[in-house]
C-alpha positions in Angstrom: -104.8 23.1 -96.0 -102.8 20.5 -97.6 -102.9 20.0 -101.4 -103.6 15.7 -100.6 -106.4 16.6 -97.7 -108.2 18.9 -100.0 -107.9 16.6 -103.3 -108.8 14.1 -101.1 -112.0 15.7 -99.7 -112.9 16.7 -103.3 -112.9 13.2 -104.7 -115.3 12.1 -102.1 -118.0 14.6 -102.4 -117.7 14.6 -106.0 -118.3 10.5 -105.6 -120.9 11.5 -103.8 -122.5 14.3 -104.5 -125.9 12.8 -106.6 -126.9 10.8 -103.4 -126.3 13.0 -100.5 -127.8 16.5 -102.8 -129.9 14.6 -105.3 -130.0 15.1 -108.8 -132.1 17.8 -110.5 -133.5 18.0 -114.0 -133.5 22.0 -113.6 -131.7 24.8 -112.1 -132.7 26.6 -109.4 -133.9 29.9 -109.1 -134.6 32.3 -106.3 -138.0 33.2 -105.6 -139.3 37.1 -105.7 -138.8 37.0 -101.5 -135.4 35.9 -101.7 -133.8 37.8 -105.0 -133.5 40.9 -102.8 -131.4 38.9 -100.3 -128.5 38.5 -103.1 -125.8 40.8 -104.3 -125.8 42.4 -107.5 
């Protein structure tokens, strides 16, 4: 992918990113269930 199309794309999400995901006041964590499901 083009170094322009993939700046490009990067600007706009990171414009964006607060109000299309939201902004959290804490990280999140897997629950018990799904802790098993990740590597490591």
């Amino acid at each position: 992918m083009p170094r322009s199309l993939r700046d490009g794309a990067y600007r706009i999400i990171a414009r964006n990113r607060y109000r299309w995901f939201g902004k959290q006041e804490t990280c999140w964590l897997p629950t018990p269930e799904l802790r098993g499901r990740f590597l490591g």
